[in-house]
C-alpha positions as CSV (number, residue, x, y, z in Angstrom):
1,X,0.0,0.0,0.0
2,X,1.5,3.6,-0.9
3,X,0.8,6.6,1.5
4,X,-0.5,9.8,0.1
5,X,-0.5,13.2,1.8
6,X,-3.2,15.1,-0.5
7,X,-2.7,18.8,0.4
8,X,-5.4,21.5,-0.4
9,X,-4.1,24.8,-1.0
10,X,-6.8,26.5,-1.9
11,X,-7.4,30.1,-0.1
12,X,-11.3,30.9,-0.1
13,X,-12.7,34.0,-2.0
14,X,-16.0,34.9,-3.2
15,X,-15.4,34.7,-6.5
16,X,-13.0,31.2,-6.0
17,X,-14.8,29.3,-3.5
18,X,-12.5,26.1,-3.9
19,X,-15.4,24.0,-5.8
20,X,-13.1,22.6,-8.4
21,X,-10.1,22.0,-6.1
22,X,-11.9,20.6,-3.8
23,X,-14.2,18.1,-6.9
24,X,-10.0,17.1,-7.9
25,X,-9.7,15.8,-4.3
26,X,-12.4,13.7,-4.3
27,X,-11.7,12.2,-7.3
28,X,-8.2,11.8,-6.6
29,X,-9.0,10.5,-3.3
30,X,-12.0,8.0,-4.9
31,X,-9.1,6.5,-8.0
32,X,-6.1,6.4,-5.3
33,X,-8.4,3.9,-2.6
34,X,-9.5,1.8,-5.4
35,X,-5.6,1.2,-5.7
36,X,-4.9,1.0,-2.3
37,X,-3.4,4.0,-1.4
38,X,-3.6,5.0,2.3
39,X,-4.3,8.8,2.1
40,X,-4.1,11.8,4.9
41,X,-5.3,15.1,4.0
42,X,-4.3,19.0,5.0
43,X,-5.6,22.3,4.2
44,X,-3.5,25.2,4.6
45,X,-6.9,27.3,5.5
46,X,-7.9,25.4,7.8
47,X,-6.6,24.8,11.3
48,X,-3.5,22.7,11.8
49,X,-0.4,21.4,14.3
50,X,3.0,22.2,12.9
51,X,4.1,18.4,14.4
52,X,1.4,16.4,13.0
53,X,2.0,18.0,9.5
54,X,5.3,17.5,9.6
55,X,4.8,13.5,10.7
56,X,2.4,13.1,7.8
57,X,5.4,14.3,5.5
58,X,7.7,11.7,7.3
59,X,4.7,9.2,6.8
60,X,3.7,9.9,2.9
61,X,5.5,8.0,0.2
62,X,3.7,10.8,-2.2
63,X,2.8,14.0,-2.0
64,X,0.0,15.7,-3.9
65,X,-0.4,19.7,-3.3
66,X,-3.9,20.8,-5.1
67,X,-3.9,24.5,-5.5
68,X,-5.0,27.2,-7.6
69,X,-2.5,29.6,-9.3
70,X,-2.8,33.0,-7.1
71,X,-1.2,36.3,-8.3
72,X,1.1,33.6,-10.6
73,X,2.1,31.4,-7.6
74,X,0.4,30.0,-4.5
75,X,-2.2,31.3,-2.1
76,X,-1.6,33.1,1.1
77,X,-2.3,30.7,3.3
78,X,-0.4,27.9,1.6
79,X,3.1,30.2,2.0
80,X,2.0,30.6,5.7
81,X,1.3,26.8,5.7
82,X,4.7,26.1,4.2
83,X,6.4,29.3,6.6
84,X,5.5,27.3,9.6
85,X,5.4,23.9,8.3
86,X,9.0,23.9,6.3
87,X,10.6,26.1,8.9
88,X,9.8,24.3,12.0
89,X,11.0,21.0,9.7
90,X,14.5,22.1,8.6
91,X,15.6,21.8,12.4
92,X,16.6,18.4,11.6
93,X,13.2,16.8,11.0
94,X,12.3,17.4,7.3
95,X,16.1,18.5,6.4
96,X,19.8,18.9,7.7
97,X,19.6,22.5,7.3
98,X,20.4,23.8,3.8
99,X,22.6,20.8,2.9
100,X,26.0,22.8,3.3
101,X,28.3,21.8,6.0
102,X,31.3,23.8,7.5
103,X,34.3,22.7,5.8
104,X,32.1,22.9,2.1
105,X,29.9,26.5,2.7
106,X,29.7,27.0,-1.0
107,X,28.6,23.6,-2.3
108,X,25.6,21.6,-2.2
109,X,23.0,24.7,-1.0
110,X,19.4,23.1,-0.9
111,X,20.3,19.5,-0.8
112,X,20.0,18.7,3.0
113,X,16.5,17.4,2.9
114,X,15.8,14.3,4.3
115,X,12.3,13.5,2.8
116,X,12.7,10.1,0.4
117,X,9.6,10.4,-1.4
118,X,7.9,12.0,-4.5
119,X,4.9,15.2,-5.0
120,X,2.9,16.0,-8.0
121,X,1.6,20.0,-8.0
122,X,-1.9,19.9,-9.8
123,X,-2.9,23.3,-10.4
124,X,-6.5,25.3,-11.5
125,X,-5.6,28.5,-13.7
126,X,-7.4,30.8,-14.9
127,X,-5.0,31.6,-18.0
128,X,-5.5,29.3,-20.9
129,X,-3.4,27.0,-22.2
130,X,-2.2,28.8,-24.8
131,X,-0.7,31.6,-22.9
132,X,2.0,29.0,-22.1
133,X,5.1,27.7,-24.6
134,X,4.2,29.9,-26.3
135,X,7.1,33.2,-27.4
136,X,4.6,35.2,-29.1
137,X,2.1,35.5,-25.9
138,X,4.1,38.5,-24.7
139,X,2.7,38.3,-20.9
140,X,4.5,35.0,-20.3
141,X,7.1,35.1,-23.0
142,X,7.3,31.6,-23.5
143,X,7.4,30.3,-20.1
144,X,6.4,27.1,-19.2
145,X,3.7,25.8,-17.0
146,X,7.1,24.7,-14.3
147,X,8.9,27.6,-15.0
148,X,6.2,29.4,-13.4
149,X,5.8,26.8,-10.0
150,X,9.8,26.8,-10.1
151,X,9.4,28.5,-6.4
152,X,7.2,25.2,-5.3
153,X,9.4,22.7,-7.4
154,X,12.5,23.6,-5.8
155,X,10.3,23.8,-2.3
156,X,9.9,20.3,-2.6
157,X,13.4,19.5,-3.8
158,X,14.7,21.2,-0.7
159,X,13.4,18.3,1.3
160,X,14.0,15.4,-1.2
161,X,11.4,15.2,-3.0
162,X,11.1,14.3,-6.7
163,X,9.2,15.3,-8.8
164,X,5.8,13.8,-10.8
165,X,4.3,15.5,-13.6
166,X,2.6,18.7,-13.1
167,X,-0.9,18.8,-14.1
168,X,-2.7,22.1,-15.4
169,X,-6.8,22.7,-15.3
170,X,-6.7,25.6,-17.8
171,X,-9.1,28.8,-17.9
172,X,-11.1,27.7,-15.1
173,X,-12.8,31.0,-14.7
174,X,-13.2,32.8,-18.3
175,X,-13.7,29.5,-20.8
176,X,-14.0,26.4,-18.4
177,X,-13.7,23.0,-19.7
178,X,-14.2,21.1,-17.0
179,X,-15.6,17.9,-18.1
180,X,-12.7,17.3,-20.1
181,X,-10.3,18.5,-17.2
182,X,-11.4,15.6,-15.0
183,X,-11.0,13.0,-17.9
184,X,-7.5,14.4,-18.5
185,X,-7.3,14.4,-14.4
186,X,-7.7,10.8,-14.0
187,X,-5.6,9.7,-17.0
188,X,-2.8,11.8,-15.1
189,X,-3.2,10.6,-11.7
190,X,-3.3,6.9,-13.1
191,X,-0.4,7.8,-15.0
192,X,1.7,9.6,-12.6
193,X,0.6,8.1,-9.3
194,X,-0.7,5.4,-9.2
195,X,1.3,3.9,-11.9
196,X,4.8,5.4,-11.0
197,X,4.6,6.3,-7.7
């Protein structure tokens, strides 16, 4: 049995209740148990301990961080999440520090974590798909869909983590396809999880 720590980063506003974030959970959730995975869940709106988020990182084999793109990164409570979360766990608990040691300060910076496992970063957008890879797009300029979670990628590498594929729910807001998002959902947690992980 592979354990999953499914993490909801979605920040509530009016306009963004979390419906669709919280729809990808559940259907996550529902494909991961037929296959046996053992999942524990956080929300970084919601209460939490420091100590029994940080054990659920020790416990997971897997990693999946469910979040909308906000202001072209995470939500505010996420970064507090990950603020008192990741601090508290580079003390020796999630990482040695920042991976350099005394007699080699300016080698191996960010390789000290300690975590064995792997995360997948599914994201809801509201920018279309074709704002992405795309030179001619002159707000991104080309950039990929990683290039713009680099900040969470190397986040995650900091502890050890590896990485799955990211996947994207495109224009979630303006020109919804959401039907098809959850068929191209499950074909990607099949792929990436439940098959690799």
């Amino acid at each position: 049995m592979k354990k999953i720590l499914i993490i909801n980063g979605h920040q509530y506003y009016p306009f963004a209740e979390g419906k669709l974030n919280n729809t990808l959970i559940e259907k996550a959730s529902s494909w991961l148990e037929e296959a046996d995975f053992e999942i524990k869940y956080s929300s970084s709106e919601k209460e939490y301990n420091v100590e029994e988020e940080m054990e659920k990182f020790l416990w997971a084999d897997v990693v999946l961080l469910q979040t909308p793109l906000n202001w072209m990164g995470i939500t505010w409570s996420f970064k507090k999440y990950m603020d008192d979360v990741f601090t508290a766990g580079m003390m020796g608990t999630l990482s040695q520090g920042d991976g350099r040691t005394a007699e080699n300060p300016k080698q191996n910076y960010g390789l000290g974590g300690l975590l064995k496992g792997k995360y997948m970063i599914s994201v809801t957008a509201n920018a279309p798909k074709e704002a992405f890879n795309n030179p001619d797009e002159k707000f991104f300029n080309g950039i990929s869909e990683d290039d713009l979670m680099l900040p969470m990628h190397l986040n995650f590498k900091w502890f050890g983590l590896e990485p799955l594929e990211t996947f994207f729910a495109y224009d979630v807001m303006k020109n919804p396809e959401v039907e098809n998002d959850f068929i191209r959902f499950e074909k990607h947690i099949k792929e990436e999880l439940i098959q690799k992980a």
